[in-house]
Gaussian input, Z-matrix of N, CA and C with variables (Angstrom, degrees):
# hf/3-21g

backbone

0 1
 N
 C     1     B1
 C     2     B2     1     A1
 N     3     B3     2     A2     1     D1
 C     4     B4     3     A3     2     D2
 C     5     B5     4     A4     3     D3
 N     6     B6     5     A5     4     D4
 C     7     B7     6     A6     5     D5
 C     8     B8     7     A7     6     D6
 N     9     B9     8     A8     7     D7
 C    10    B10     9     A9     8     D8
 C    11    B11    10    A10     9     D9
 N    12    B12    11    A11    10    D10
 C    13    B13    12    A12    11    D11
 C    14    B14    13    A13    12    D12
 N    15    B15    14    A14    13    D13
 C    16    B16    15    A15    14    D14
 C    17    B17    16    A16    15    D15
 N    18    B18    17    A17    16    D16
 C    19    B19    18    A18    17    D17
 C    20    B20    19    A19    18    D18
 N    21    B21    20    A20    19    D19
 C    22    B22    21    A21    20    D20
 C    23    B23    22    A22    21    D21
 N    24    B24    23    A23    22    D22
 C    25    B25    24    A24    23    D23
 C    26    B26    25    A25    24    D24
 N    27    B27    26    A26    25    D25
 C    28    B28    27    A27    26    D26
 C    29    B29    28    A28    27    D27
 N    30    B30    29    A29    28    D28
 C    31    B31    30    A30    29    D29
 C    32    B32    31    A31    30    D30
 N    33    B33    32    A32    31    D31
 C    34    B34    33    A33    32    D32
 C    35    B35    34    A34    33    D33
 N    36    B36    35    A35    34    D34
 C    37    B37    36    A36    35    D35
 C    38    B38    37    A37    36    D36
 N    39    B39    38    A38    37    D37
 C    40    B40    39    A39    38    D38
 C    41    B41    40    A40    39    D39
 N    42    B42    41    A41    40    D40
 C    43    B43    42    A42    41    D41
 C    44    B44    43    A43    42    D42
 N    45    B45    44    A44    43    D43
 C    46    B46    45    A45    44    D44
 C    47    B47    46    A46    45    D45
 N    48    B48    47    A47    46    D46
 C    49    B49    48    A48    47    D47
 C    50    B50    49    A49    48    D48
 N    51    B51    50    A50    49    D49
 C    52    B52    51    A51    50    D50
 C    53    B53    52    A52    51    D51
 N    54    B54    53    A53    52    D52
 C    55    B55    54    A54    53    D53
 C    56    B56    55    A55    54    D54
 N    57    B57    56    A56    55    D55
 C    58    B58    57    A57    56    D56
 C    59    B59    58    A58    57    D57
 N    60    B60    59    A59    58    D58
 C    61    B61    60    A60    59    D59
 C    62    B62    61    A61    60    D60
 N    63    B63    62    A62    61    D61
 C    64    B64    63    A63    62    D62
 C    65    B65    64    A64    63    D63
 N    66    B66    65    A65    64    D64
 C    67    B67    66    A66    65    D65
 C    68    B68    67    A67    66    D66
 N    69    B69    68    A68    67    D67
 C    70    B70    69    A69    68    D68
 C    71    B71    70    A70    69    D69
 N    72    B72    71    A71    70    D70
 C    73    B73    72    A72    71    D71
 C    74    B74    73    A73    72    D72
 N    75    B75    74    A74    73    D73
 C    76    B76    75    A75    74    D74
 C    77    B77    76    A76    75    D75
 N    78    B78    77    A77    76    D76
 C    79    B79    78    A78    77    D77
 C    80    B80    79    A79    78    D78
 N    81    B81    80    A80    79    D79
 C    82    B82    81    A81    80    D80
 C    83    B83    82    A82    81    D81
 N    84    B84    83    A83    82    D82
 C    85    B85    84    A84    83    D83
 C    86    B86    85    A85    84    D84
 N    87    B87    86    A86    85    D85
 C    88    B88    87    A87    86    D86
 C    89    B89    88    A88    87    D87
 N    90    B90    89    A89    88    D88
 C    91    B91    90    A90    89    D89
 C    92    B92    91    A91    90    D90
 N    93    B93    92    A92    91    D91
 C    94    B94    93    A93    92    D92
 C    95    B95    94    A94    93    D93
 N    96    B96    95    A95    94    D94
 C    97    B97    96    A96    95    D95
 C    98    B98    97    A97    96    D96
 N    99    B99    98    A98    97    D97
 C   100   B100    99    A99    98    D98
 C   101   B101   100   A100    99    D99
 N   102   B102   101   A101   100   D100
 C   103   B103   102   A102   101   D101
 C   104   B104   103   A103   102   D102
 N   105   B105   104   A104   103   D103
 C   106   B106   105   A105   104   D104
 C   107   B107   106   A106   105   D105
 N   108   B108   107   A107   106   D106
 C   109   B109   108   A108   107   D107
 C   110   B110   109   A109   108   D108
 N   111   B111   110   A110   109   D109
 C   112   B112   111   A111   110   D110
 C   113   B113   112   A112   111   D111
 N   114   B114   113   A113   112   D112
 C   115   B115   114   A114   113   D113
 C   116   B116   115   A115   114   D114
 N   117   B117   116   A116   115   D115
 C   118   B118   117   A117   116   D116
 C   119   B119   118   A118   117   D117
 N   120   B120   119   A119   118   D118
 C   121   B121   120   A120   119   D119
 C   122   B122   121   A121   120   D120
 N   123   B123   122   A122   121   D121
 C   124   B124   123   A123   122   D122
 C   125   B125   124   A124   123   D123
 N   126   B126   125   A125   124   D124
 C   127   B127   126   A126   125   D125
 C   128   B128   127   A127   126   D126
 N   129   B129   128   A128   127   D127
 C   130   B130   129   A129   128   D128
 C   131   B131   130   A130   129   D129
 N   132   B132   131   A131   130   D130
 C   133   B133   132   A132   131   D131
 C   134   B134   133   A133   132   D132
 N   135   B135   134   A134   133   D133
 C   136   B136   135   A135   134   D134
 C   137   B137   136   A136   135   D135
 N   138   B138   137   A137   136   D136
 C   139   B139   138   A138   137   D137
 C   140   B140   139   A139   138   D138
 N   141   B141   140   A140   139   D139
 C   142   B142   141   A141   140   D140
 C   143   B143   142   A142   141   D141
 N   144   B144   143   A143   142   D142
 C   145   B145   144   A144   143   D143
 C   146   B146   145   A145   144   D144
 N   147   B147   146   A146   145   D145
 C   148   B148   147   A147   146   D146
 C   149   B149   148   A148   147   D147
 N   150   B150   149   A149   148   D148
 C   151   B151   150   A150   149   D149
 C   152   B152   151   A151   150   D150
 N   153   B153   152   A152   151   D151
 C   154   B154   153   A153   152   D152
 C   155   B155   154   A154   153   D153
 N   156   B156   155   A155   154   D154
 C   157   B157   156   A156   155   D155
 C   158   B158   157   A157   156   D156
 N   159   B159   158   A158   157   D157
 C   160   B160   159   A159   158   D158
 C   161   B161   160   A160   159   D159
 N   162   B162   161   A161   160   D160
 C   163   B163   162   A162   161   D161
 C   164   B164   163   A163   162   D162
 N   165   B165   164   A164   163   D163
 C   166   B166   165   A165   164   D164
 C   167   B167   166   A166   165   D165
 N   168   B168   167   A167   166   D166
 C   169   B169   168   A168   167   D167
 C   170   B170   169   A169   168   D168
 N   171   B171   170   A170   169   D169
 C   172   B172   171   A171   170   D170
 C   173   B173   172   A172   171   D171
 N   174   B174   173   A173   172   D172
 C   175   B175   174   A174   173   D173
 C   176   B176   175   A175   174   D174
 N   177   B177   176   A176   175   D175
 C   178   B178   177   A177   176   D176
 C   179   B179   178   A178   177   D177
 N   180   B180   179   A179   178   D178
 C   181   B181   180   A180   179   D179
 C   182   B182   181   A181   180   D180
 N   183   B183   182   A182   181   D181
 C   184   B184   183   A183   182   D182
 C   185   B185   184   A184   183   D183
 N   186   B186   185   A185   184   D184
 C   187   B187   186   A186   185   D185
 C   188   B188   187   A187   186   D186
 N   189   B189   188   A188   187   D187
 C   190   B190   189   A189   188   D188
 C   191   B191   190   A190   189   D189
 N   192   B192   191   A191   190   D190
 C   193   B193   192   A192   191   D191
 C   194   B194   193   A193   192   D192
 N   195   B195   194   A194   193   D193
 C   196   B196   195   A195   194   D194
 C   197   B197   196   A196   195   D195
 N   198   B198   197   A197   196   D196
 C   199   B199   198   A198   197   D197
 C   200   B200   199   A199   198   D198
 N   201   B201   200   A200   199   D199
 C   202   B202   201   A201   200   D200
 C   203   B203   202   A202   201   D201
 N   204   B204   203   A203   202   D202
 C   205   B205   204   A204   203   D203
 C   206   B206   205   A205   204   D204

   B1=1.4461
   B2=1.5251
   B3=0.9345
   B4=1.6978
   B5=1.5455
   B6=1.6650
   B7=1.6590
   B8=1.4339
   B9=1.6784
   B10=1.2595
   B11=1.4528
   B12=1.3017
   B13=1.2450
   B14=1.5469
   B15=1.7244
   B16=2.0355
   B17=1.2712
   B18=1.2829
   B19=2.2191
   B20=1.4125
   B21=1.5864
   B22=1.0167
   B23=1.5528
   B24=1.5611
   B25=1.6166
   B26=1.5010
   B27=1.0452
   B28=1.1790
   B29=1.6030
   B30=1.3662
   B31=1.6755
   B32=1.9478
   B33=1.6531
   B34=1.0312
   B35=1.4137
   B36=1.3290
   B37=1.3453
   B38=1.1191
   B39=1.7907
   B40=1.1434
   B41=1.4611
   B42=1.1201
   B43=1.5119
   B44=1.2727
   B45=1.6839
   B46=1.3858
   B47=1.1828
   B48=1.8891
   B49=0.7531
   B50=1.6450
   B51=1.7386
   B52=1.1055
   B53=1.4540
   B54=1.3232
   B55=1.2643
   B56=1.8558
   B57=1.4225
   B58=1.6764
   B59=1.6807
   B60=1.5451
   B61=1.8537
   B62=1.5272
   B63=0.9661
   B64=1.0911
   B65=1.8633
   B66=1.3060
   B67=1.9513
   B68=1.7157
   B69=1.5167
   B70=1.3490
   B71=1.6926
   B72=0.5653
   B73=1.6925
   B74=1.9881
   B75=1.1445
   B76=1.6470
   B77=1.7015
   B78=1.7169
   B79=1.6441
   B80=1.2927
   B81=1.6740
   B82=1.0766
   B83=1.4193
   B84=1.8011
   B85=1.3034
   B86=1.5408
   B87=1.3561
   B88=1.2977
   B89=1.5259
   B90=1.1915
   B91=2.0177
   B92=1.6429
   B93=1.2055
   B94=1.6860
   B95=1.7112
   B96=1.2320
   B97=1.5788
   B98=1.5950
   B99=1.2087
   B100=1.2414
   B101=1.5579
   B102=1.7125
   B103=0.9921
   B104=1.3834
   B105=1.3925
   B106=1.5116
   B107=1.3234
   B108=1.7690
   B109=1.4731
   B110=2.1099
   B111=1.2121
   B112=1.4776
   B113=1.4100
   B114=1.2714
   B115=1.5431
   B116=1.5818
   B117=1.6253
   B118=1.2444
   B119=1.8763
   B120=1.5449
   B121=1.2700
   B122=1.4886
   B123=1.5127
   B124=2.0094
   B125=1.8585
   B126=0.8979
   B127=1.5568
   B128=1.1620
   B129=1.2209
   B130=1.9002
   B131=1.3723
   B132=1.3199
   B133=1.6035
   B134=1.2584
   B135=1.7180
   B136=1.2103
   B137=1.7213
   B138=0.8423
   B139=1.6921
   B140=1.6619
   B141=1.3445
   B142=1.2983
   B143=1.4746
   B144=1.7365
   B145=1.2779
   B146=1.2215
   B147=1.4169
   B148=1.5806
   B149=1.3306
   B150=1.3343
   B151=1.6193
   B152=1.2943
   B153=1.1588
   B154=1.4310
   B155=1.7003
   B156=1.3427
   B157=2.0044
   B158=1.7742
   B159=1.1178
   B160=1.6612
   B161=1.2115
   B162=1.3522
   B163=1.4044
   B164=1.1270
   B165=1.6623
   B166=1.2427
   B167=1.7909
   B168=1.2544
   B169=1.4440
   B170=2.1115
   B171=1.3897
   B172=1.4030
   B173=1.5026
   B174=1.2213
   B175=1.6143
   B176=1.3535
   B177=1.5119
   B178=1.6668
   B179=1.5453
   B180=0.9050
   B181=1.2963
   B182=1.8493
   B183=1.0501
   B184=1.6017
   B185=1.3118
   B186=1.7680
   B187=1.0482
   B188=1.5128
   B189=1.4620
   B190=1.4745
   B191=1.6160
   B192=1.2184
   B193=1.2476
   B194=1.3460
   B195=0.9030
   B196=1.5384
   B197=1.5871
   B198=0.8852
   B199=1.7687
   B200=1.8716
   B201=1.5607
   B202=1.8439
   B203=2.2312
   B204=1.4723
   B205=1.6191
   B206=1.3675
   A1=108.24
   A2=109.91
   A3=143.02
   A4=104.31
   A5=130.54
   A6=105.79
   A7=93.29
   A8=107.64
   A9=125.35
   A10=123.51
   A11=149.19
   A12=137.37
   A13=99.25
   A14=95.88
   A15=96.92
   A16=94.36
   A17=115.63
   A18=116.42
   A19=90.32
   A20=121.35
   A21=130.53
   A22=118.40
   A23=105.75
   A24=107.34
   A25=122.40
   A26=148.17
   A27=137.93
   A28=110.40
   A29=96.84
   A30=106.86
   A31=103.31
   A32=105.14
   A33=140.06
   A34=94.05
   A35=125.91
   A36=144.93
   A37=138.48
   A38=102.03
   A39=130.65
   A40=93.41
   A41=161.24
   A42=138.02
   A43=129.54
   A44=91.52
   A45=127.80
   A46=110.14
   A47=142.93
   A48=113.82
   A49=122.67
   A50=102.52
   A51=111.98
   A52=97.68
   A53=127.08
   A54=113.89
   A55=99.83
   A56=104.86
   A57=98.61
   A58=113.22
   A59=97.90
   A60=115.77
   A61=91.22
   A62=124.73
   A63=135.00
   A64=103.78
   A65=98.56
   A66=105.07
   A67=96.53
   A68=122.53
   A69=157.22
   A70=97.94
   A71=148.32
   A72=158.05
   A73=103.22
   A74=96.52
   A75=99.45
   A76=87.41
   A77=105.47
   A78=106.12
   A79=124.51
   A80=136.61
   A81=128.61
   A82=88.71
   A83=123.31
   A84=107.43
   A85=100.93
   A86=117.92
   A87=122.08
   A88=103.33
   A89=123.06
   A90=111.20
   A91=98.39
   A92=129.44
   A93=115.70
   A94=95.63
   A95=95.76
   A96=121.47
   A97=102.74
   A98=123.17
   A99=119.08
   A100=133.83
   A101=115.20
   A102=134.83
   A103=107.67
   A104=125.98
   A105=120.94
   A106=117.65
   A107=101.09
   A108=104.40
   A109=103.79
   A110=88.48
   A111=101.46
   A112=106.51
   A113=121.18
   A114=118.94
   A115=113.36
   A116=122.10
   A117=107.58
   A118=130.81
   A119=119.46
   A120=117.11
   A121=146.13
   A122=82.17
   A123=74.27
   A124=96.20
   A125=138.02
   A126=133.81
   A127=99.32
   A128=101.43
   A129=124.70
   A130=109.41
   A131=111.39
   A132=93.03
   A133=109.69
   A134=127.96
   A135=143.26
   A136=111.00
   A137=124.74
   A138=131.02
   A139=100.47
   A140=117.32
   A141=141.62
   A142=114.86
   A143=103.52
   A144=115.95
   A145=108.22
   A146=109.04
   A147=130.00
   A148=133.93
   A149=115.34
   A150=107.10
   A151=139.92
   A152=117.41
   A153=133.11
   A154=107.88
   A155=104.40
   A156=93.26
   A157=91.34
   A158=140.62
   A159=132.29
   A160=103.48
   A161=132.86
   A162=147.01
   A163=135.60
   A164=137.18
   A165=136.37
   A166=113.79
   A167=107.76
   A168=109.45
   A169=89.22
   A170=98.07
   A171=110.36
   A172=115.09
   A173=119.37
   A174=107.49
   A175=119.51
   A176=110.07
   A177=104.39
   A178=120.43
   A179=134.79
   A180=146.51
   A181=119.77
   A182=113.24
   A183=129.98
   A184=96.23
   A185=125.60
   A186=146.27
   A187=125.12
   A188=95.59
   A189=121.84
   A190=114.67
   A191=103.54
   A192=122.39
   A193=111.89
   A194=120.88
   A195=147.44
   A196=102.45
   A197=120.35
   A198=139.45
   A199=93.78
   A200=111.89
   A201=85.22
   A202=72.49
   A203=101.86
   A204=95.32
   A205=130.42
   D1=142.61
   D2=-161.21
   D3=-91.57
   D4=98.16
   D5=-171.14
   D6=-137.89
   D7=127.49
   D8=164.92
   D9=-87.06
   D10=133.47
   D11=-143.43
   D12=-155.32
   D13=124.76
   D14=-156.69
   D15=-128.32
   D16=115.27
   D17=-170.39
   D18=-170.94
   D19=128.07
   D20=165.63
   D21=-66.09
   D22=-7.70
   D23=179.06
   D24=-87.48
   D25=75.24
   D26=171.54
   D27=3.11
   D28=-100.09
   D29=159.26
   D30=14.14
   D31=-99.56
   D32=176.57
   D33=-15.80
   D34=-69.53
   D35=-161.81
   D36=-52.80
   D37=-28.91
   D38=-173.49
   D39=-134.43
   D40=47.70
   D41=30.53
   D42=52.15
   D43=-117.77
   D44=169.43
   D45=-46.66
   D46=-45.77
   D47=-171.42
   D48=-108.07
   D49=36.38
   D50=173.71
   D51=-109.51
   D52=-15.22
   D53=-179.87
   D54=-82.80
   D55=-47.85
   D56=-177.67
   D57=-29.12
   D58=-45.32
   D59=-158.35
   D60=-64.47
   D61=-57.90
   D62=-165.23
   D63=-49.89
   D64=-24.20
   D65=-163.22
   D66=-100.91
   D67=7.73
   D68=-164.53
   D69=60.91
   D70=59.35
   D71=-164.63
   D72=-99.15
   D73=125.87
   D74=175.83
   D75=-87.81
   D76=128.71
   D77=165.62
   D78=-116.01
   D79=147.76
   D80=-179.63
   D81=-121.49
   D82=162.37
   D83=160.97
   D84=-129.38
   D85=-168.58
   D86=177.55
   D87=-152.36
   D88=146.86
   D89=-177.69
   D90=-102.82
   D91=2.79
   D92=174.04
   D93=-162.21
   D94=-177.93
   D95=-170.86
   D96=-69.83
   D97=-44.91
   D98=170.18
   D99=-64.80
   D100=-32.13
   D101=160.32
   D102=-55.06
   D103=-41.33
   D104=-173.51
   D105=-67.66
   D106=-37.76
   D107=-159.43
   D108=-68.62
   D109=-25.60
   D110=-168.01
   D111=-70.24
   D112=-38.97
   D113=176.95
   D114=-85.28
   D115=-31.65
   D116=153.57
   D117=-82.24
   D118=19.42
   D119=125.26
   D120=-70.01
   D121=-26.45
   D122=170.24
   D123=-102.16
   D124=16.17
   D125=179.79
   D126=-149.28
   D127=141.77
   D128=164.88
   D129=-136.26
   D130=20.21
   D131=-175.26
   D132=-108.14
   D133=22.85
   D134=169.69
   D135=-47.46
   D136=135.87
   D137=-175.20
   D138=-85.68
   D139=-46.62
   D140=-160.94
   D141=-171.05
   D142=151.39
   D143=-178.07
   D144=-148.07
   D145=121.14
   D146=160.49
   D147=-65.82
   D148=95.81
   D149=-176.36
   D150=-137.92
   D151=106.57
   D152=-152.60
   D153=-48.18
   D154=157.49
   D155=-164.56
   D156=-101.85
   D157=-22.58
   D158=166.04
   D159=-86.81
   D160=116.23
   D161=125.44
   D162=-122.81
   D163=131.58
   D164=172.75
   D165=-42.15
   D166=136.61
   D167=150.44
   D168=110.17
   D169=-64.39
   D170=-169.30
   D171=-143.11
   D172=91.07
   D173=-169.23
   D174=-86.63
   D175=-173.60
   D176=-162.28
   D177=-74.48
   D178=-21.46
   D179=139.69
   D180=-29.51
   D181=-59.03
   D182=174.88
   D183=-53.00
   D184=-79.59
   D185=158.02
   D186=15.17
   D187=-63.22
   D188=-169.72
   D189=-81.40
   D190=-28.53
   D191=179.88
   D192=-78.40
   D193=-61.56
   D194=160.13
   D195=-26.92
   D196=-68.34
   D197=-174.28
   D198=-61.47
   D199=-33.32
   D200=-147.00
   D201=-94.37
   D202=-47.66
   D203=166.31
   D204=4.92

C-alpha cells in the first residue's frame, strides 16, 4: 500500500509514517496542501492519504476538495 501523509508537523509526520512502515506501507509525505497537490500530480498511485485539517498555506478541508474536484 501506497501512503501519502499531509501534516504541517514534522513530528506528526514521522509518526504516522513510522507506524505505516511498520504495517510495510511505502510512505511519501508532504508538510501542506500545496506540497500534496504537487506530488499527487506527478503520482496517482497513492492507495490513501492522510491529511491533517490545520495547515498553513492550504488546509485539510481545501485539500480534500481540491483532490475529489
Amino acid at each position: 500500500m501506497r501512503l501519502l501523509i499531509v501534516d504541517d508537523s514534522k513530528t506528526m509526520r514521522s509518526i504516522l509514517a513510522s507506524y505505516a512502515r511498520a504495517l510495510h506501507c511505502e510512505v511519501d509525505e508532504a508538510e501542506d496542501g500545496i506540497a500534496a497537490l504537487e506530488k499527487l500530480q506527478f503520482s496517482t498511485d497513492y492507495d490513501a492519504v492522510l491529511i491533517d485539517w490545520d495547515m498553513p498555506r492550504m488546509n485539510g478541508l481545501e485539500l480534500l476538495k481540491t483532490i475529489r474536484g
